[in-house]
N, C-alpha and C positions, 0 to 999 in steps of 0.2 A: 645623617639623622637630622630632622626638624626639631631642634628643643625649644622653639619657639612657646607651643600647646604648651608642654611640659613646664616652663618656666613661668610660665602665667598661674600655673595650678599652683607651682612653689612659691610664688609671690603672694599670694594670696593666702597662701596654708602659712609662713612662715614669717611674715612681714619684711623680713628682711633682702632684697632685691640677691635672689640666686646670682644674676650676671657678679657681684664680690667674691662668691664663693671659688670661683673659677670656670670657665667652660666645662675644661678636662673634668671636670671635680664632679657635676652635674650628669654629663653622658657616662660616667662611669657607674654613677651610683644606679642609672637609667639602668643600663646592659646590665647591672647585679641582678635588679627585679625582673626583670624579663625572664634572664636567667631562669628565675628562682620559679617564677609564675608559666614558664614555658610557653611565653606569647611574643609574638610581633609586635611594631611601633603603634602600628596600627591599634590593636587589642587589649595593650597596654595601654592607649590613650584612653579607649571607651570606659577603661576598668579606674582608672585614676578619677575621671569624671560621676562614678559611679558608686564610688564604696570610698567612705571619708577612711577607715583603718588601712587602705593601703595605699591613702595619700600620708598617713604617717608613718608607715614603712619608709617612703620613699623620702623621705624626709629624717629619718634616724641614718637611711645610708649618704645622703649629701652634706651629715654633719658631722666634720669630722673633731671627736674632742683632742687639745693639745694643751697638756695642762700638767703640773707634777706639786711636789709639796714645798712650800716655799720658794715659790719662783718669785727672785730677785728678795731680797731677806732685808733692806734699807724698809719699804714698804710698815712692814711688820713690827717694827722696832721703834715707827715711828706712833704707829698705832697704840702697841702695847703702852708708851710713854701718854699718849691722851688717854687711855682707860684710867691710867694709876690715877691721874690730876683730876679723873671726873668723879664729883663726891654724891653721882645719883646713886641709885639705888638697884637699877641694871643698867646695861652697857649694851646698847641694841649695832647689831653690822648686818650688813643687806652685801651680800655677794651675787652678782648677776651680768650676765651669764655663766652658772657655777660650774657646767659640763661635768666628770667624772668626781669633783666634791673635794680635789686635796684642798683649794683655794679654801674654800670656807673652812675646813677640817683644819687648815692652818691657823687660821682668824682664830680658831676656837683654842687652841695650842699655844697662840702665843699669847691671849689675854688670859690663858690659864697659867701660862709660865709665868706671867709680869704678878702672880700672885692674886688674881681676881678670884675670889671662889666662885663656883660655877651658877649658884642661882644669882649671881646676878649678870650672869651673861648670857646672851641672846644673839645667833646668827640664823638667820633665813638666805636659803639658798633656792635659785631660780634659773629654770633652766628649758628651753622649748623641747629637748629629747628627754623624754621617758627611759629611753635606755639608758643612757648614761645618770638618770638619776638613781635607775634600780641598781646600779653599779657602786654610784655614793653611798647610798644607803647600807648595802653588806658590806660597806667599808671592808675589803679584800686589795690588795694592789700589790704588782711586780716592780721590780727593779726600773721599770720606764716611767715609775712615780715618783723616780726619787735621784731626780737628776742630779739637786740642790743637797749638800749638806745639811743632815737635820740639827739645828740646833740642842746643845744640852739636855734642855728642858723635853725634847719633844723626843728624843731616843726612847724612853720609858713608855712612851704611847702607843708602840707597836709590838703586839707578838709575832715573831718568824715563826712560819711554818714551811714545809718543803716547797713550797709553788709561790709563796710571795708574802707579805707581812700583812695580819689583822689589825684592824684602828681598835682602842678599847672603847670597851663602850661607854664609858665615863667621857670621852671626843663625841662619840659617835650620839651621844642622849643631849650633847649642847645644841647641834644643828637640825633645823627644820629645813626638809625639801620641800618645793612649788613646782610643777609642770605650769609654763606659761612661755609669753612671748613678750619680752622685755619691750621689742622693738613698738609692740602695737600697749605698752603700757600696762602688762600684765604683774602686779607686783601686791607682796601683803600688805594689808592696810596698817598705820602708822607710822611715823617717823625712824631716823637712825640716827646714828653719831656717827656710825660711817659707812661708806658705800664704794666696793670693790668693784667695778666695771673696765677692765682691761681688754683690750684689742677687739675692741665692739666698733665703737664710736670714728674709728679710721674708713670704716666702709660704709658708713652711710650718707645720704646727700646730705644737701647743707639746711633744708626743711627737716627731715626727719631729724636731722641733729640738732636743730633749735628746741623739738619738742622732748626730745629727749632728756637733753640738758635743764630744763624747764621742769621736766619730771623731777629730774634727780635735787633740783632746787628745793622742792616743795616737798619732796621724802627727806631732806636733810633736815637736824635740826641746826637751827643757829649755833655756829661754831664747829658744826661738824665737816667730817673729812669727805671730799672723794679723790679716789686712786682711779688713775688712768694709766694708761701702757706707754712705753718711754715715746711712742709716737706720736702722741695721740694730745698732748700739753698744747690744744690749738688755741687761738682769740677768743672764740665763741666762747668759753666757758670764764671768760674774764667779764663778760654784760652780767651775772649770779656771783660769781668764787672770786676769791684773792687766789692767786699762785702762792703756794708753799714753797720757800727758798731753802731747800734742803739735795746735797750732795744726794745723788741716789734715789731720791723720792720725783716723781711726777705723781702731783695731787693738788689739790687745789679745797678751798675752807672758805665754808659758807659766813660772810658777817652779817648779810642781814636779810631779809624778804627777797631783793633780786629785783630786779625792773618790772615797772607795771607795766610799762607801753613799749608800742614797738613791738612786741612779739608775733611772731611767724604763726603760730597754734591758737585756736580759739579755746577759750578758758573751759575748762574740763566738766563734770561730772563724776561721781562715784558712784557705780553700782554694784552691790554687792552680788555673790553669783556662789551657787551651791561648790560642796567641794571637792574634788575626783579624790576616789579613795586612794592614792595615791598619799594624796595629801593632808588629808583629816583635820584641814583646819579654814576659816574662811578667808578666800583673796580676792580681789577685787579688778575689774578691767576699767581704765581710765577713756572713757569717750571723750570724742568730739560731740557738743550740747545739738548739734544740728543731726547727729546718726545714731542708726540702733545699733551698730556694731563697728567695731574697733577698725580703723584706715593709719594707713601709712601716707606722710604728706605727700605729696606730688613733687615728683623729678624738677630741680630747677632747669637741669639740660634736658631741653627735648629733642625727639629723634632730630636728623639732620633731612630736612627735606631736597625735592631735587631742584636745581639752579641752573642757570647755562652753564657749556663747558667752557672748559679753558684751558688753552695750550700754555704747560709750564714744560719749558727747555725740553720741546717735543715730548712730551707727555700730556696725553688728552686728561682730563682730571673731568669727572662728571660725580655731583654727588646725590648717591642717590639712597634708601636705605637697603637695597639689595649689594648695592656694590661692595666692594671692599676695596679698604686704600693700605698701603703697605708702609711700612715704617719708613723708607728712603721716600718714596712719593710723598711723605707730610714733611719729610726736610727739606724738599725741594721748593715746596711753597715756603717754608721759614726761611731758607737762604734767598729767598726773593723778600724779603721783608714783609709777605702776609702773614704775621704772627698771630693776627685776631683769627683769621680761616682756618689756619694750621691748628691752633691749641683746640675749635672745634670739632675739626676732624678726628684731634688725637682725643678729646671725650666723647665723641662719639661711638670712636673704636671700643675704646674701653668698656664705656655700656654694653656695644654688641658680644665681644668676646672675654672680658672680664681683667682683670686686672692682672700686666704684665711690666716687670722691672722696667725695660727698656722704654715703652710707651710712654709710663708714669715720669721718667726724667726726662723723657722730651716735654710733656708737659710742665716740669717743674724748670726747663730752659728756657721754654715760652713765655711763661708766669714773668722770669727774671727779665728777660726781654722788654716784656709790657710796663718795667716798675714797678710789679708786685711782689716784694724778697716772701713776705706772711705764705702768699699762697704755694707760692716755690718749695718753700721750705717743708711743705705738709707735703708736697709730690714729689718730693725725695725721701722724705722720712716712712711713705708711703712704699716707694722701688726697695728702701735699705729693709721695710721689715718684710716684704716677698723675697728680698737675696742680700744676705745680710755682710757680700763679698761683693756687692755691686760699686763697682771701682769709683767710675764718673758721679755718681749719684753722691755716696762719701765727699769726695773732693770739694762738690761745690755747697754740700750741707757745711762743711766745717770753713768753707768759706764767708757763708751768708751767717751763722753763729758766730762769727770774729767779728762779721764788719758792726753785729749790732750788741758787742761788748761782753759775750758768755765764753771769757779766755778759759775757761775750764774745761767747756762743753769741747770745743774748739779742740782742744789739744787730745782730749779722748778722742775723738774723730781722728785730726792726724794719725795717729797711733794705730788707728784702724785702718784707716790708709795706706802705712806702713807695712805692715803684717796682710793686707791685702794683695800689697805688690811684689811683697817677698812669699808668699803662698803663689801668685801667677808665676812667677819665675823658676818656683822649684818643681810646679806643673811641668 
């Protein structure tokens, strides 16, 4: 199958660059719709280019939500603790990307536990699938939403019934849902205190992600919070945020405006835009001042064009974008010391077939190669969150975390290492 066509229409419908989502992930949700529509590639391409409702079909199937109710419970504890200290008058959280809605349904839970009465608390949730927000909304959930221990406070929240637990409505009347698209700046007008965006921000380039973070600066307010996924605590969000030096928490606290110069994204506009009844309230899409409608920045890595070959230890290597290089073929140029050719070809790959453990730590070997421990360390933490038993990837994160003084981080790592190699063994 060519998911070329097809990946062009999701890039476009989605902002977010399908090649993250995975290859498999993409051809699969394809064959659903085909399925469904009883058409060919062919037929299917004309009908995608044709009817915008089932380019969002095909887009509720390549999304997959993975999300439960208090995932990782340090987060929330820290949150609950800036509501009590904050002496406004409401307490605003922005959860985005909110997928099936425990995330925010939490946020609302635990600044209701910390004793906050309800009018003054305010979460807005945002999400590019429709389906999963109709999900949020009948607040309905089984047993795969409740990985986490629910806190004290939050047991009473829920009636059991035979098929899965109800949220009450007293949760369920704090949160406001948004259909939109985070990545291209789709979000409700006003500020927050704080801003829930976990395992977003690992899969996009490094332009999209200036703008991103750029957004999130300017939806914060002074002193407010954002939560990131344990992977995801990169540099870039040190030019806006302080780091939060807290066991448990990856998050980061706005102190002031954030840099004027220097930035990747040209300075925005707001236009306000009717509301899907969905939503029944007004939200807003952030432009670029030069377009009518919403862009995603431009790929710092561009395709790999074609070059002369070259015979590496009788292997012809030609690069072309049709070609394909195979993971031993890119060690092969690294063990000759072309590490600059090598780590392009391994982003290269990546682009065309989407993000794979093994790839990602040959990338973050190369990084380490060239002197750069920062960028290593993000295409490890990358490989560990696709396979979270990935041996080699562990090893040399809890190595590069030691040499730059995080003996804490460091020794959870070990321990993962540990249990890693005693889990291979008793395979």
């Amino acid at each position: 199958m060519n998911l070329e066509p097809f990946k062009k229409i999701l890039k476009k419908a989605m902002g977010l660059a399908p090649d993250s989502l995975g290859k498999s992930g993409v051809k699969h949700a394809l064959q659903v719709r085909m399925r469904e529509l009883g058409c060919d590639e062919a037929q299917y391409l004309n009908v995608l280019r044709n009817d915008e409702r089932e380019v969002s079909e095909l887009v509720e199937e390549v999304v997959v939500p993975e999300t439960w109710f208090f995932r990782d419970t340090k987060p929330f504890e820290l949150l609950s603790e800036t509501a009590l200290s904050c002496r406004k008058d409401s307490f605003k959280v922005l959860s985005a990307p909110c997928s099936t809605g425990e995330e925010p349904y939490s946020v609302a839970m635990a600044l209701m536990g910390a004793g906050l009465p309800q009018k003054r608390i305010r979460v807005d949730a945002v999400d590019i699938s429709v389906r999963a927000l109709d999900k949020a909304k009948k607040g309905v959930y089984t047993d795969n939403s409740f990985r986490s221990e629910l806190p004290p406070y939050a047991e009473g929240c829920f009636e059991k019934k035979e098929h899965g637990r109800i949220l009450a409505d007293r949760v369920r009347n704090i949160v406001n849902f948004y259909p939109g698209n985070i990545v291209e700046g789709c979000l409700p007008l006003g500020q927050y205190d704080a801003i829930f965006c976990r395992n977003l921000i690992i899969y996009l380039d490094d332009n999209s992600r200036e703008c991103l973070v750029r957004l999130f600066s300017e939806k914060l307010k002074k002193g407010g919070l954002l939560f990131v996924g344990h992977a995801e605590a990169l540099p870039i969000f040190n030019k806006y945020f302080s780091p939060v030096r807290r066991p448990g928490v990856f998050a980061f606290k706005k102190n002031g405006a954030g840099p004027v110069e220097g930035r990747a994204c040209k300075p925005a506009s707001v236009e306000r835009v009717k509301d899907s009844p969905e939503c029944g309230r007004s939200t807003c899409l952030v432009h670029s001042v030069s377009d009518k409608a919403p862009r995603r920045a431009k790929r710092t890595i561009s395709p790999v064009t074609t070059v002369k070959p070259r015979v590496v230890k009788n292997i012809q290597v030609q690069v072309s974008e049709k070609q394909q290089f195979s993971l031993k073929d890119i060690k092969v140029l690294a063990d000759r010391g072309e590490t600059a050719r090598a780590l392009s070809l391994c982003e290269a790959k990546l682009l065309a077939d989407g993000p794979q453990p093994d790839m990602l730590h040959l990338c973050g070997l190369l990084c380490e190669a060239q002197g750069n421990p920062v960028k290593a360390e993000e295409y490890y933490n990358k490989a560990i969150y696709l396979n979270p038993k990935h041996l080699d990837s562990l090893i040399h994160l809890s190595l590069l975390v030691e040499t730059r003084g995080d003996k804490r981080k460091a020794a959870i790592l070990r321990n993962r290492v540990q249990r890693a190699e005693n889990q291979n063994e008793a395979g």
